[in-house]
KEVOKOL-741571 format. One record per atom (N, C-alpha, C): residue in three letters; z negated, y, x negated. Coordinates in Angstrom, 1 decimal. Example, Ala and Ser with C-alpha at 12.3 -4.5 7.8 and 13.67 -1.06 7.14 Angstrom:
# residues 2
   dovo       pz       py       px
    ALA     -7.8     -5.7    -13.2
    ALA     -7.8     -4.5    -12.3
    ALA     -7.8     -3.3    -13.2
    SER     -7.1     -2.2    -12.8
    SER     -7.1     -1.1    -13.7
    SER     -7.9      0.0    -12.9
//
This chain:
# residues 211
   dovo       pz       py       px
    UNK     27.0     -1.2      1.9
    UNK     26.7     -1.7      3.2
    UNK     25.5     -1.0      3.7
    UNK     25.6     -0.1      4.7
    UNK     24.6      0.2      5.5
    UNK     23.8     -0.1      6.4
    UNK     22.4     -0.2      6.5
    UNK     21.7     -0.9      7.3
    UNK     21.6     -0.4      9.0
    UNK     21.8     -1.0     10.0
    UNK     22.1     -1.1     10.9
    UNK     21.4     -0.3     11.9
    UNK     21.3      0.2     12.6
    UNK     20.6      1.1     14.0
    UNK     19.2      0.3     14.4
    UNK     19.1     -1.3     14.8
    UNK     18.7     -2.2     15.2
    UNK     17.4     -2.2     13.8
    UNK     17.9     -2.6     13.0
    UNK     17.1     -2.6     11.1
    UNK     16.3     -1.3     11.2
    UNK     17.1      0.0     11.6
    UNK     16.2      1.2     11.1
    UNK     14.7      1.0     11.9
    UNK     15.8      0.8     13.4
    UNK     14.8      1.3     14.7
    UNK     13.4      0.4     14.4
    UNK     13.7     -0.4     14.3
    UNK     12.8     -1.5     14.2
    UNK     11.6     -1.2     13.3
    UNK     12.2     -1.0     11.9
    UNK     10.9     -0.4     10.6
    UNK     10.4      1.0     11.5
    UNK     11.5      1.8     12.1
    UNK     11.1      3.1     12.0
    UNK      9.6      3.3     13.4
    UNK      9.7      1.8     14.0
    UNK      8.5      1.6     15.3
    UNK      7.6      1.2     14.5
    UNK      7.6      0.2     13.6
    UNK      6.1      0.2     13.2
    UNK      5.8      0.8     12.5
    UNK      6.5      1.6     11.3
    UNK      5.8      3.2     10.9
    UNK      5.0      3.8     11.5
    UNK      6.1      4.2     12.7
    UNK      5.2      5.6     13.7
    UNK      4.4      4.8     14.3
    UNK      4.0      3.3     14.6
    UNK      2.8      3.0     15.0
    UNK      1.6      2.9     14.2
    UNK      1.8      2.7     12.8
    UNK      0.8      2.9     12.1
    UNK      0.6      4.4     12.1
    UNK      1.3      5.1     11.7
    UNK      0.8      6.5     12.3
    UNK      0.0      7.0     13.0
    UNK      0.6      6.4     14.2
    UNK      0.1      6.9     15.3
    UNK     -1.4      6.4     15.2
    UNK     -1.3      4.9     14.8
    UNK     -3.0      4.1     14.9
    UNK     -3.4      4.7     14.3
    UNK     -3.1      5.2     12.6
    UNK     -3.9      6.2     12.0
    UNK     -4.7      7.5     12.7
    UNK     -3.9      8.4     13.1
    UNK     -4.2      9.5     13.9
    UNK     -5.3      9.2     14.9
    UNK     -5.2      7.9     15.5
    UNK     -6.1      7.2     16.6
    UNK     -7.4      6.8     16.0
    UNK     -7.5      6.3     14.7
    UNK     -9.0      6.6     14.1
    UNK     -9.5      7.3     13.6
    UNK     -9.3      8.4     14.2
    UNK     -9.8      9.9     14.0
    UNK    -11.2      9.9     15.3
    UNK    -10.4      9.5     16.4
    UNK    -10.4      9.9     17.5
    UNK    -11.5      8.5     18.1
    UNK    -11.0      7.2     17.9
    UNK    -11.5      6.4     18.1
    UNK    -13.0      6.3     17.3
    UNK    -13.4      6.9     16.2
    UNK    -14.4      6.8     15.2
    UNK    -15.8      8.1     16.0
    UNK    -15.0      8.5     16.8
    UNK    -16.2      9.1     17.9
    UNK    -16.7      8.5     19.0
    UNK    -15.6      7.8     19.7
    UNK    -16.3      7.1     20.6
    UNK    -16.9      5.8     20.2
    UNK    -16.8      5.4     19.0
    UNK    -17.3      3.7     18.8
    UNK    -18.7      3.8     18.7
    UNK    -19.4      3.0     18.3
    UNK    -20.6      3.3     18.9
    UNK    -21.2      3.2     16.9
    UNK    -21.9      3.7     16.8
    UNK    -22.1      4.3     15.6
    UNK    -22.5      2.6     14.6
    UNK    -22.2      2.2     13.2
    UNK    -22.7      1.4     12.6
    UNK    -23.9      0.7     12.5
    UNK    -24.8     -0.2     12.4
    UNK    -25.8     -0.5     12.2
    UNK    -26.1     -0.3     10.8
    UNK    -25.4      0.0      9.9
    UNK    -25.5      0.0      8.7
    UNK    -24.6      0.6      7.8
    UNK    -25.0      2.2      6.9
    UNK    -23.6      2.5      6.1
    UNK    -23.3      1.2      5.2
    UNK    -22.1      1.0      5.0
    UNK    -21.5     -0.1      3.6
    UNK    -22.3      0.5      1.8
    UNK    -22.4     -0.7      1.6
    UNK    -23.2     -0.3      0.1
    UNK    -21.9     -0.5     -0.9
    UNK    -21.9     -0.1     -1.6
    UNK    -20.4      0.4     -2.7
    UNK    -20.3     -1.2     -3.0
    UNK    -20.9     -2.6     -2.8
    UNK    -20.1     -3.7     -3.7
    UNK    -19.8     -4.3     -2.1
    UNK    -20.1     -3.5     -0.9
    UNK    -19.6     -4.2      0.1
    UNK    -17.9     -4.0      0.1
    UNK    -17.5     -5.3      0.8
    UNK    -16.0     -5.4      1.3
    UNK    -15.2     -4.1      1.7
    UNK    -15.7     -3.6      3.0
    UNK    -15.2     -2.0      3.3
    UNK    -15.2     -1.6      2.2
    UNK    -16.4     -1.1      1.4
    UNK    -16.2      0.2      0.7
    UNK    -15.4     -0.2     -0.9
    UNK    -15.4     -1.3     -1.3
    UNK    -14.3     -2.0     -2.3
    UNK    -12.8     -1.3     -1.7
    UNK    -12.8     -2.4     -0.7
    UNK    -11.3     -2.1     -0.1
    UNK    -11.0     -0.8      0.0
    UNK    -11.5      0.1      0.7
    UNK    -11.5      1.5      1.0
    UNK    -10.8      2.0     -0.8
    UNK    -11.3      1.8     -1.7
    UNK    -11.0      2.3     -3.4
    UNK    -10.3      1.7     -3.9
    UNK    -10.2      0.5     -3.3
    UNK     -8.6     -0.5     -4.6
    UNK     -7.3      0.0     -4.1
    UNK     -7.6      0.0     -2.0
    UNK     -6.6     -0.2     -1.3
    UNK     -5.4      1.5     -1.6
    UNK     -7.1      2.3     -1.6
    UNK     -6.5      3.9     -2.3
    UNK     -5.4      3.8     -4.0
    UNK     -6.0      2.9     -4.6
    UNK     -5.6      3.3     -5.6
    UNK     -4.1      2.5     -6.1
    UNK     -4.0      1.1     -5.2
    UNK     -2.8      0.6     -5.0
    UNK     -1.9      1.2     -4.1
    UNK     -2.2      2.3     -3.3
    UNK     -1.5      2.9     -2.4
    UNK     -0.7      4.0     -2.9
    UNK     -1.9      5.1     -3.5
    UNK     -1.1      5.9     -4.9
    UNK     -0.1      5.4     -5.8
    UNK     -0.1      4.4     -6.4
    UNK      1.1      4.0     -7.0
    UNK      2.6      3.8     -6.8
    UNK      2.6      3.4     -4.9
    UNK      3.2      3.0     -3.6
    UNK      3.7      4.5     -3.9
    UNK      3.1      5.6     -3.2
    UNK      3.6      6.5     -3.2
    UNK      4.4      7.4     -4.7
    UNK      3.8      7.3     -5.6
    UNK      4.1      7.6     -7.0
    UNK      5.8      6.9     -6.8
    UNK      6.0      5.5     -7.1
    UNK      7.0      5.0     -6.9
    UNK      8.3      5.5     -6.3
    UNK      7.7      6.2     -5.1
    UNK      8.7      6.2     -3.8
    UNK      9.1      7.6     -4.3
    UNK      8.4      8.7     -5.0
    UNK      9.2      9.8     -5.3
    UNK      9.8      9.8     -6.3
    UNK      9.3      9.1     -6.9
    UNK     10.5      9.0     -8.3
    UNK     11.7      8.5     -8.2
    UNK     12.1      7.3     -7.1
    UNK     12.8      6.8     -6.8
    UNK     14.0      8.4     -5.8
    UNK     13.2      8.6     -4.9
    UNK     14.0      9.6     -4.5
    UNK     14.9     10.6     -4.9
    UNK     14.0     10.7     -6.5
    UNK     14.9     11.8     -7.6
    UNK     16.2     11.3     -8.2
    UNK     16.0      9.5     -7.8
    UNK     17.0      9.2     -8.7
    UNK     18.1      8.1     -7.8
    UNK     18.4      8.6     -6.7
    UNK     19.6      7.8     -6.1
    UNK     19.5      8.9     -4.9
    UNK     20.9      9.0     -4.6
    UNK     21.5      9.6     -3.3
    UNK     21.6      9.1     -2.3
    UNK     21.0      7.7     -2.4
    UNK     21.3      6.9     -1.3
    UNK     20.4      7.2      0.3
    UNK     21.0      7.2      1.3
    UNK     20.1      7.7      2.3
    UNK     18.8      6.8      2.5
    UNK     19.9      5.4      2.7
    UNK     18.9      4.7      3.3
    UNK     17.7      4.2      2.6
    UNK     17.9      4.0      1.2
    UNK     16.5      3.8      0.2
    UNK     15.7      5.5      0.0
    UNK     16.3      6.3      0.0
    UNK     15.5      7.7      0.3
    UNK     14.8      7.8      1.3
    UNK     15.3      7.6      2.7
    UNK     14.6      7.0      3.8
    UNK     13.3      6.2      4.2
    UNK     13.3      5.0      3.5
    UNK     12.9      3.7      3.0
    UNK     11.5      4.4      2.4
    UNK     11.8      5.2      1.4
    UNK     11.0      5.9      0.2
    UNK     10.0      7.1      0.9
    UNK     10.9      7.6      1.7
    UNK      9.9      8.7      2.5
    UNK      8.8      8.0      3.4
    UNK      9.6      7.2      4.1
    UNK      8.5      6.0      4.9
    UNK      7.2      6.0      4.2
    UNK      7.6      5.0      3.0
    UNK      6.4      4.2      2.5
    UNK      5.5      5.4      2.1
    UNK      6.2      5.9      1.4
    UNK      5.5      7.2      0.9
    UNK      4.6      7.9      1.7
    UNK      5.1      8.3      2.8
    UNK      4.6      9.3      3.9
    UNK      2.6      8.4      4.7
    UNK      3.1      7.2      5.2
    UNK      2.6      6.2      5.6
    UNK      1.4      6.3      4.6
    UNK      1.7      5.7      3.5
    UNK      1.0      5.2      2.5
    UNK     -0.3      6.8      1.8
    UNK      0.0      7.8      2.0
    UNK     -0.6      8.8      1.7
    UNK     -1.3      9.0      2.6
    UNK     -0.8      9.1      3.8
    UNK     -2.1      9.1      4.7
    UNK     -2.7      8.1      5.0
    UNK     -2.7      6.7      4.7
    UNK     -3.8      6.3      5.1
    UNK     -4.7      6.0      3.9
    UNK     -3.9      6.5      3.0
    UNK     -5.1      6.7      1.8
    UNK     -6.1      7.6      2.0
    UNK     -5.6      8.5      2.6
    UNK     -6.1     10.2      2.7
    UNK     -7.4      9.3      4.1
    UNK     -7.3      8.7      4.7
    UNK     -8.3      8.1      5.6
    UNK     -9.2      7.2      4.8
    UNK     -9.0      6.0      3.9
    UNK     -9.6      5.4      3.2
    UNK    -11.1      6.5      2.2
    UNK    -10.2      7.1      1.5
    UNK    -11.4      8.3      0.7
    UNK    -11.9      8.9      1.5
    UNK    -11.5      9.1      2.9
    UNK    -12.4     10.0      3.7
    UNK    -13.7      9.1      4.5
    UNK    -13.3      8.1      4.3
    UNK    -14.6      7.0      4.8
    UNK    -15.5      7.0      3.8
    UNK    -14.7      6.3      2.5
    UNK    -15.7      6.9      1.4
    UNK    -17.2      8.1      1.3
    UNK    -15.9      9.0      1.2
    UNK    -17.0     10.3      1.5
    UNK    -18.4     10.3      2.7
    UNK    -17.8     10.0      4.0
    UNK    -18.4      9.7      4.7
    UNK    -19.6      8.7      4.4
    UNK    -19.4      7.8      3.6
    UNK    -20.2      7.0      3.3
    UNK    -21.3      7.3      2.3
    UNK    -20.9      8.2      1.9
    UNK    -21.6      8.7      0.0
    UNK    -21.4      8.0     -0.9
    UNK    -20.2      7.3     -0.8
    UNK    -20.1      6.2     -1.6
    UNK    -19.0      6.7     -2.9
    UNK    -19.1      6.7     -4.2
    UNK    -18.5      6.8     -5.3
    UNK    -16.6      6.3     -5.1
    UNK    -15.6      7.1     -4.8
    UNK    -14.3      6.6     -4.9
    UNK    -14.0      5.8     -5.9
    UNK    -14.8      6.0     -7.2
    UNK    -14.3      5.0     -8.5
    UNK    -16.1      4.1     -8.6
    UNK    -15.6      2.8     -9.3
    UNK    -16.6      2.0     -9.4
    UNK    -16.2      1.6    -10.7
    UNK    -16.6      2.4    -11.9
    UNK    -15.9      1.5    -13.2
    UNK    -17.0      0.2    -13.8
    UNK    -17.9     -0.1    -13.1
    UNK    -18.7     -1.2    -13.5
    UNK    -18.6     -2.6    -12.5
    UNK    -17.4     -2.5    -11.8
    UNK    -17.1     -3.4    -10.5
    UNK    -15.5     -3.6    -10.9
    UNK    -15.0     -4.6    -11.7
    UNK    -13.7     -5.4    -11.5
    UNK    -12.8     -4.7     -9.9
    UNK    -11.8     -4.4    -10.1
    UNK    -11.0     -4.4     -9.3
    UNK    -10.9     -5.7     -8.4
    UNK    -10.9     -5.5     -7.3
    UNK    -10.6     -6.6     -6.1
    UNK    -12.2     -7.3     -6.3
    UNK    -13.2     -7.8     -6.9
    UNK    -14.5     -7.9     -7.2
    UNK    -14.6     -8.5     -5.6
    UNK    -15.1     -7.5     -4.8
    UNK    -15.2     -7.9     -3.1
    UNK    -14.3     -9.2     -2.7
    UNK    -12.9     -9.7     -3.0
    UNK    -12.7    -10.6     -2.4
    UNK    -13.4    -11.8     -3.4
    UNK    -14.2    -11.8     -4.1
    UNK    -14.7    -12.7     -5.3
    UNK    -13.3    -13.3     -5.8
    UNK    -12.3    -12.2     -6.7
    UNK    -11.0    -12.3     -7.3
    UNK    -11.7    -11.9     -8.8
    UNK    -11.7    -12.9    -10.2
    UNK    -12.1    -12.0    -11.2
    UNK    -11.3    -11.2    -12.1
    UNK    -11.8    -10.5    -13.5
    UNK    -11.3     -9.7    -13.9
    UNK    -10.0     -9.6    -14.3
    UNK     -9.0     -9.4    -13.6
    UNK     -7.3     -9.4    -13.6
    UNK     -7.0     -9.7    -15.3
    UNK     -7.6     -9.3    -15.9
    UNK     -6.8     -8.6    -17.5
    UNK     -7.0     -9.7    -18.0
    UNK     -8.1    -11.0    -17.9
    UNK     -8.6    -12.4    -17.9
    UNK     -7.4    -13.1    -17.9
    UNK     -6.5    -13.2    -16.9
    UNK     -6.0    -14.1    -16.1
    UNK     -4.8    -13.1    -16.6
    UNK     -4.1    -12.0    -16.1
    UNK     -2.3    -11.6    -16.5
    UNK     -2.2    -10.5    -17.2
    UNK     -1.6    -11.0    -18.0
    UNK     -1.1    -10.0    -19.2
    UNK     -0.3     -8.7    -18.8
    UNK      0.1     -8.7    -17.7
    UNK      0.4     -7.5    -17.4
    UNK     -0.2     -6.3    -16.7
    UNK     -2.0     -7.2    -16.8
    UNK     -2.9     -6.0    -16.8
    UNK     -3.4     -5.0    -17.9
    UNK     -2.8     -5.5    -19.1
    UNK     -2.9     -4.9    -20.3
    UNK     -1.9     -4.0    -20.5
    UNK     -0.7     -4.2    -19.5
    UNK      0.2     -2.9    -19.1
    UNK      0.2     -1.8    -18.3
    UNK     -1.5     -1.9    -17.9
    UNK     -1.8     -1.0    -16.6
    UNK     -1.3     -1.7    -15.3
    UNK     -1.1     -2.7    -15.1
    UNK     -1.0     -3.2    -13.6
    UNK     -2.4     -3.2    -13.0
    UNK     -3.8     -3.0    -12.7
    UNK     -4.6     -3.2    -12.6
    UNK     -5.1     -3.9    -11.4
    UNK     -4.1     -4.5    -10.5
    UNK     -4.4     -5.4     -9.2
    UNK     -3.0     -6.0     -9.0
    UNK     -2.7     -7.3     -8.1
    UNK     -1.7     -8.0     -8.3
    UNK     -0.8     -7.0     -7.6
    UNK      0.5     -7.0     -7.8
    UNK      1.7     -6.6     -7.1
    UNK      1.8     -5.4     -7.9
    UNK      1.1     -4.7     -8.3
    UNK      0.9     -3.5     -9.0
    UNK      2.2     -3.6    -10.4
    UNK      3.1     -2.4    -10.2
    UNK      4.0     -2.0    -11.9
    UNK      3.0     -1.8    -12.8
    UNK      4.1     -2.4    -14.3
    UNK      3.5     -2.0    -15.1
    UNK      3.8     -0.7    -15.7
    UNK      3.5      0.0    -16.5
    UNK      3.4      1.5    -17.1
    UNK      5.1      1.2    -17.9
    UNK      5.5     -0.4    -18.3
    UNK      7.0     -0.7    -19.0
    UNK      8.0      0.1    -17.7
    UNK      7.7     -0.5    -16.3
    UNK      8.2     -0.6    -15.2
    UNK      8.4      0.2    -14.7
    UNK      7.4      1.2    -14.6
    UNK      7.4      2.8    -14.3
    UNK      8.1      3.4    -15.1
    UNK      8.4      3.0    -16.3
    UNK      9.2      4.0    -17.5
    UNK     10.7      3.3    -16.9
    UNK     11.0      2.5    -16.9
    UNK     12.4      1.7    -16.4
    UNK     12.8      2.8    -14.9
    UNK     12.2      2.6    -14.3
    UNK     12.1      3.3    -12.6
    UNK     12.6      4.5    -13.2
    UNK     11.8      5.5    -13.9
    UNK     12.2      6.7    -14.1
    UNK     13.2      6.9    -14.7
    UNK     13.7      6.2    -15.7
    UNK     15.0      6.5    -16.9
    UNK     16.6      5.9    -15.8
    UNK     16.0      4.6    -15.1
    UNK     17.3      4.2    -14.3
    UNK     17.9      5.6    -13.2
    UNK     19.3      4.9    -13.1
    UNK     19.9      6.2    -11.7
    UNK     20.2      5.2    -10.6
    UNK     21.2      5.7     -9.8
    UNK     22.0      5.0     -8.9
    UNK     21.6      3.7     -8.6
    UNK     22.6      3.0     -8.0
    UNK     22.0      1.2     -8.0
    UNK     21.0      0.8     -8.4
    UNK     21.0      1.0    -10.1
    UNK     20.1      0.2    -11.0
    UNK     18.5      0.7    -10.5
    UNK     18.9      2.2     -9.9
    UNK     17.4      2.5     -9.5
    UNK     16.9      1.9     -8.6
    UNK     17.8      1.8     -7.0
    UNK     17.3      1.5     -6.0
    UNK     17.4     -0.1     -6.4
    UNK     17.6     -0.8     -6.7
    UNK     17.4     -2.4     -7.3
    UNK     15.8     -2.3     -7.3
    UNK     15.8     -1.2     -8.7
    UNK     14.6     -2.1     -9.4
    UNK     13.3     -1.1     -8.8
    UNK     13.5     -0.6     -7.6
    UNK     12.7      0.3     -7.1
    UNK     12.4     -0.8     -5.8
    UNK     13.3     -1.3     -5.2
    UNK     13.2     -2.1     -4.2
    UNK     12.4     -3.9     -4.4
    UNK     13.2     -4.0     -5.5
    UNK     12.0     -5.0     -6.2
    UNK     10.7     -4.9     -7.0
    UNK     10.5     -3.7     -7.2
    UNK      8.6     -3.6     -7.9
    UNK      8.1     -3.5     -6.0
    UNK      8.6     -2.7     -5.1
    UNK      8.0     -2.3     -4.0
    UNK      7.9     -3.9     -3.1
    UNK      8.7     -4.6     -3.0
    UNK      8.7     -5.9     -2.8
    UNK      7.1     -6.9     -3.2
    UNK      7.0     -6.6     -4.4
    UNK      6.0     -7.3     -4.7
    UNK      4.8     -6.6     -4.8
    UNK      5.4     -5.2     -5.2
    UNK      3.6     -4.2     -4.3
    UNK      3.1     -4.3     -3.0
    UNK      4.2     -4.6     -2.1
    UNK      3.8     -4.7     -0.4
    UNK      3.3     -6.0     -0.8
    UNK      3.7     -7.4     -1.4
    UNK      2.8     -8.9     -1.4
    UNK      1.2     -8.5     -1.9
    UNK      1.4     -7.6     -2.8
    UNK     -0.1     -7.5     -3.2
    UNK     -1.0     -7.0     -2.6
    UNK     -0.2     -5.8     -1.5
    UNK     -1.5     -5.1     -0.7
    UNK     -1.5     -6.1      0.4
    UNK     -0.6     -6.8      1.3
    UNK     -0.6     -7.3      2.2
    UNK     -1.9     -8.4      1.9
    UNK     -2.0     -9.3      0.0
    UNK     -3.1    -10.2      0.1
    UNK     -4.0     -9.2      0.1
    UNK     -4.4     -8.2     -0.3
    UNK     -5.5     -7.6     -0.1
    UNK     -6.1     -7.1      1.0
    UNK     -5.1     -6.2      1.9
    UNK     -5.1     -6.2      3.1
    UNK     -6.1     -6.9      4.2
    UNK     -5.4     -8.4      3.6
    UNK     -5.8     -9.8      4.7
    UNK     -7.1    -10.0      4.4
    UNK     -7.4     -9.9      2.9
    UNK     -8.8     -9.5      2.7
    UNK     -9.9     -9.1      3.0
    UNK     -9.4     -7.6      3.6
    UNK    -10.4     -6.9      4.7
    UNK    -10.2     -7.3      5.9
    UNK     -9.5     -7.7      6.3
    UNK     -9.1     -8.6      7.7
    UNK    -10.3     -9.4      7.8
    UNK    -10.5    -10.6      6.8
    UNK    -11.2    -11.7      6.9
    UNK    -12.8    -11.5      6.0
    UNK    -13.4    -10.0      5.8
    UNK    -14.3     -9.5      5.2
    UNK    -15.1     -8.5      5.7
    UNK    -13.7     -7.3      6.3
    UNK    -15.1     -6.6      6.3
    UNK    -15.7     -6.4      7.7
    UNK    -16.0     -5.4      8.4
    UNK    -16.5     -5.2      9.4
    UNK    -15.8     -5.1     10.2
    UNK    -16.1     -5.6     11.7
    UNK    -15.1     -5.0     12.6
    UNK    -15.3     -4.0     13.0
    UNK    -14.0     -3.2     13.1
    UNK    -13.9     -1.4     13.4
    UNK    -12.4     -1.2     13.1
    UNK    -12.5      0.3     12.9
    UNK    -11.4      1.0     12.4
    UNK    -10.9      0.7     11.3
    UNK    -11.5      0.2     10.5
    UNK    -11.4     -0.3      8.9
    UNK    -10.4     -1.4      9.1
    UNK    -10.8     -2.4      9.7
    UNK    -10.6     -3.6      9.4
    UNK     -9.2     -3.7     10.5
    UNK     -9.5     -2.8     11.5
    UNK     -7.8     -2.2     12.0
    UNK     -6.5     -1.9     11.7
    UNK     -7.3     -0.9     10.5
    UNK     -6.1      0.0      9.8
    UNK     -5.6     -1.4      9.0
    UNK     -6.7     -2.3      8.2
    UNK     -5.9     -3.2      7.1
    UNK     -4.9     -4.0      8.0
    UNK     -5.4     -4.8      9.4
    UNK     -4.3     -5.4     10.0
    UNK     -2.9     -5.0      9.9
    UNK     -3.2     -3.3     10.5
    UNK     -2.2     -2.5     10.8
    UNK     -1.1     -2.9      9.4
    UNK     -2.0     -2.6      8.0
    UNK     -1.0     -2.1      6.6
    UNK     -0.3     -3.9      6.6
    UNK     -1.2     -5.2      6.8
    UNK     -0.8     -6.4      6.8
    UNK      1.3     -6.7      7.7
    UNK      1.0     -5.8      9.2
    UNK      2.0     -5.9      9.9
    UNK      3.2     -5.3      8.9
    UNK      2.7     -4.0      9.2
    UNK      4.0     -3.1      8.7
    UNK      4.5     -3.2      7.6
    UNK      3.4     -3.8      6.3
    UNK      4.4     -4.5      5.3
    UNK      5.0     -5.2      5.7
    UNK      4.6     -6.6      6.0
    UNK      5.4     -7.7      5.9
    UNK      7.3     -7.3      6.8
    UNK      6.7     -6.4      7.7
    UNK      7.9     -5.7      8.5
    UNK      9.2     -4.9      7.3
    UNK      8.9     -4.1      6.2
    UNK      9.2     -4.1      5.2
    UNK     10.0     -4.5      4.4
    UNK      9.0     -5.8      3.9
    UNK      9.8     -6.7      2.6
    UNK     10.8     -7.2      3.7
    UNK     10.8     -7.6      4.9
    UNK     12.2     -7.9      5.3
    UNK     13.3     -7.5      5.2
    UNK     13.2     -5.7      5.2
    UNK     13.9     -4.3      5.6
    UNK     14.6     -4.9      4.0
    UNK     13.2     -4.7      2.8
    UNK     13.9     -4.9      1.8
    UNK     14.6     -6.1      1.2
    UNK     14.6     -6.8      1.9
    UNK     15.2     -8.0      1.4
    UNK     16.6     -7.8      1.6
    UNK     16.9     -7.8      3.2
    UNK     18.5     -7.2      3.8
    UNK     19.1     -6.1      2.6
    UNK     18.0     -5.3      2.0
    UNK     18.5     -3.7      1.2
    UNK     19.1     -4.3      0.1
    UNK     18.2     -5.3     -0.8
    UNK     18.4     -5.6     -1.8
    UNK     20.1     -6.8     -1.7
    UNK     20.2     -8.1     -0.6
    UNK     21.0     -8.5     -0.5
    UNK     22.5     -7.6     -0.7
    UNK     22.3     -6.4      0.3
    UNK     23.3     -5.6      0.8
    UNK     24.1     -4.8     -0.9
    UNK     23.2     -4.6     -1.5
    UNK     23.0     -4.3     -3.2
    UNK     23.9     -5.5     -4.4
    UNK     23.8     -6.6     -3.3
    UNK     24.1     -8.0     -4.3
    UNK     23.0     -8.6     -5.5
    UNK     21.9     -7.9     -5.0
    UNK     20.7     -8.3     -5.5
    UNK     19.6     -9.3     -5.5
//
């Protein structure tokens, strides 16, 4: 069962609008009127800015592997999306960083730490598998992804990505309700919409699958 003209059109508008917003805080980050204050590395922004990168990389990691391993258009499709989306606005996140002087890695600051979330590996055992923020695969999961083909791939590709978009979307909402208002706290809305636009896409994918 293929997903419908109406289904594509729909995911494929809020992509190109995050896109496009992306491209727009390039442009927008000159005329705003300059900060009162750079973010200090245990502030919200600059947390977010490094988890949001490093949960996004995985997002993307995911989505090519997947591609290698089903012919299917429409989860290939699906895959180039997230993928495409998800790299650049990481590629914006480290470039604030930089901008900031602020360290991309913080190994003495718990992951998620900024929303006062504590040390994951405390609380789920499947941080001991390398999941290191919630929705995050584990290193079992990624080995399954890669060894699966056909169906079984887009299945279990479409349900790790399912519960990756829940995790950035709570993190997301995080910077929403944390950090500064600007372009930052924009872009997280932005990543908040177009997931949730997503898991829909994928829910219909995975039904259509009998999944």
């Amino acid at each position: 069962m293929k997903l419908n003209r109406t289904q594509w059109a729909s995911v494929t508008a809020v992509v190109l609008a995050l896109l496009f917003a992306g491209g727009a805080v390039t442009f927008a980050s000159a005329d705003r009127s300059p900060r009162t204050h750079t973010p200090t590395t245990e502030s919200a922004d600059a947390g977010f800015a490094r988890d949001m990168s490093v949960h996004h990389q995985q997002a993307v990691e995911m989505s090519f592997i997947v591609r290698d391993r089903t012919t299917d258009e429409d989860v290939r499709r699906l895959a180039y999306d997230i993928a495409n989306t998800q790299a650049n606005q990481r590629g914006m996140m480290l470039g604030w960083l930089d901008l900031w002087r602020l360290p991309k890695v913080q190994a003495d600051q718990a992951p998620m730490a900024w929303m006062g979330m504590g040390d994951m590996s405390a609380a789920d055992p499947a941080a001991e598998d390398g999941a290191l923020m919630p929705g995050m695969a584990t290193r079992t999961q990624l080995d399954q992804l890669r060894k699966a083909s056909g169906r079984e791939a887009e299945v279990l590709y479409l349900k790790l990505m399912t519960e990756h978009h829940k995790g950035g979307i709570h993190m997301a909402q995080g910077c929403v309700d944390k950090c500064e208002p600007g372009v930052e706290r924009d872009l997280a809305q932005g990543m908040v919409d177009g997931q949730a636009a997503e898991i829909k896409l994928m829910a219909d994918m995975l039904k259509a699958r009998g999944a």
